[in-house]
N, C-alpha and C positions, 0 to 999 in steps of 0.2 A: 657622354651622357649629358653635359650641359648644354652643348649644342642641342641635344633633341629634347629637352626638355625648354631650353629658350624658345625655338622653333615650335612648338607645343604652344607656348604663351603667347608667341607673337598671331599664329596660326586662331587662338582664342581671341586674339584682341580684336584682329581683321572684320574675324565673323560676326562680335558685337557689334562691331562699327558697322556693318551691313545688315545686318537685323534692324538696327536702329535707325537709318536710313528709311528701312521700309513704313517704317511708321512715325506719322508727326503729331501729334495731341497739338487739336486749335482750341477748346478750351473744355474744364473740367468745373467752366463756374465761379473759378474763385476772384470773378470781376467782371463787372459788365459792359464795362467801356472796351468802345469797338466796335456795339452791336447798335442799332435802331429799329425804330418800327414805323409801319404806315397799316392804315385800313384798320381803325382800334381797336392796336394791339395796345397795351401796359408791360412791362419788363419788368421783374423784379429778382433780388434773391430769395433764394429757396432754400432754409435750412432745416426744412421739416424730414427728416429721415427716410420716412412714409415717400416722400416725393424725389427721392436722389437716389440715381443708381449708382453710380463711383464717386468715391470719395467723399465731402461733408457740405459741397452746395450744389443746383442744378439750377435753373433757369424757371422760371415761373411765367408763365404768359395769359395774361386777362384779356381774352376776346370778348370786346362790349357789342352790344346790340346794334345795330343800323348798317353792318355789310356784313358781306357771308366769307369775306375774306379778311384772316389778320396774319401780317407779314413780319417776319423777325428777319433783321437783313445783316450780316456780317460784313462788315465794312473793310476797305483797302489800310486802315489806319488799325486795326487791330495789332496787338500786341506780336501773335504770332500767324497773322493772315500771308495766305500766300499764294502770290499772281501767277507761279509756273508751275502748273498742277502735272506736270509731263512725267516727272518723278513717282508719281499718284497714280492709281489707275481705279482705288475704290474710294468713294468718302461715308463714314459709317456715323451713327451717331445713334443716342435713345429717345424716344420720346413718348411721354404718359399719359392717355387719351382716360379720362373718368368715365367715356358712356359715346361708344363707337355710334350709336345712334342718331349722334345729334351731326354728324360729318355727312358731306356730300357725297354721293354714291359715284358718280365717275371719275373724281377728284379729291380723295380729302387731303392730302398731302400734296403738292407739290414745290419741288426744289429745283431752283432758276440758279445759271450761271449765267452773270452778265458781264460781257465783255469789254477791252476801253473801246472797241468800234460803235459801243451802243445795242450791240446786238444781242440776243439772250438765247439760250438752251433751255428748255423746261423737261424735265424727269417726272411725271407724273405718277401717284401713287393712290389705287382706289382705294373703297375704305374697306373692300374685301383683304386688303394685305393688312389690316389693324384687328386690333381688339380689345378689350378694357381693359387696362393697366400698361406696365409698359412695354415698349414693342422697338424691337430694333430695327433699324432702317438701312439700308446697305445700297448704295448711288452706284452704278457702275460707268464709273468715268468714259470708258472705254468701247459703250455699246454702240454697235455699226450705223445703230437709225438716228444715233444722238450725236453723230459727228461736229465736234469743234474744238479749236486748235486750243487745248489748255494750258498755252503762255502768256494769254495775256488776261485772266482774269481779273475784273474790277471789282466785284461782290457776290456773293450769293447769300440767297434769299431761300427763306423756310415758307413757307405759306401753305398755313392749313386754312380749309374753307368747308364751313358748316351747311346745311342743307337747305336754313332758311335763314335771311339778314338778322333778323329777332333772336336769334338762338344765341345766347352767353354760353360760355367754358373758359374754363381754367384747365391748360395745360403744362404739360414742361419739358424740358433737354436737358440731357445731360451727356456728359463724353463726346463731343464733335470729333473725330480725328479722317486722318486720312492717309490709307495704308493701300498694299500689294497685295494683291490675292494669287 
């Protein structure tokens, strides 16, 4: 009886350990170093309730006036960044649009893996797949037209793009992670 009841436990412990595997949390917010911006964006914390969907900060992002692009870019030097995505096959995260309106219609979302060769993958997102408030977003690492080798990742990049260069928004992220479907 204690053998199958150990066997039972160890049988338990196996399968957390492989559950847990399948999923990595890169971040939930609670710091922002790691991340940068180009095309102006502003970064900030976000402890406003209203604006975070897991846990008690998200990501706050001030796109100013003068490009129709602002880029949040997850850096190789992050906390918990990680360059061998092959373990990975989805990368998910949230993000809270005020007024789907003011986004690009063939584009409003796009997310870029760049590689150390310099080379990039772009996953593009219309703004048909959004809506006002927040909206999950689901990457499939894995798709046959987006082929590239997810060992040697240098960064990826968030970039949403408004419809016209003039157009400001405040939007935000929260839960980046990257799991198995």
């Amino acid at each position: 009886m204690k053998r199958v009841i150990g066997l039972m436990v160890l049988l338990a412990l196996v399968l957390s350990g492989v559950a847990a595997a399948q999923e990595k949390l890169i971040d939930n917010f609670e710091s922002v170093h790691g991340f940068t911006t180009e095309n102006k964006a502003i970064i900030s914390y976000n402890f406003d309730p209203e604006f975070v969907k897991e846990g008690v900060f998200s990501l706050k992002v001030v796109k100013e006036a003068g490009d129709q692009r602002s880029m949040v870019r997850l850096r190789n030097y992050h906390r918990n960044f990680i360059s061998d995505l092959t373990a990975y096959n989805r990368l998910g995260f949230w993000v809270y649009f005020p007024d789907v309106s003011l986004l690009r219609e063939d584009v409003a979302l796009q997310m870029s893996f760049w590689l150390t060769s310099g080379s990039k993958i772009n996953f593009p997102f219309p703004v048909t797949d959004f809506q006002n408030g927040w909206n999950y977003v689901k990457v499939d690492l894995t798709d046959p037209t987006k082929y590239f080798s997810r060992k040697d990742v240098d960064l990826i990049e968030f970039q949403v793009r408004t419809a016209e260069p003039d157009f400001e928004m405040v939007y935000y992220y929260d839960d980046i992670r990257f799991f198995n479907e």
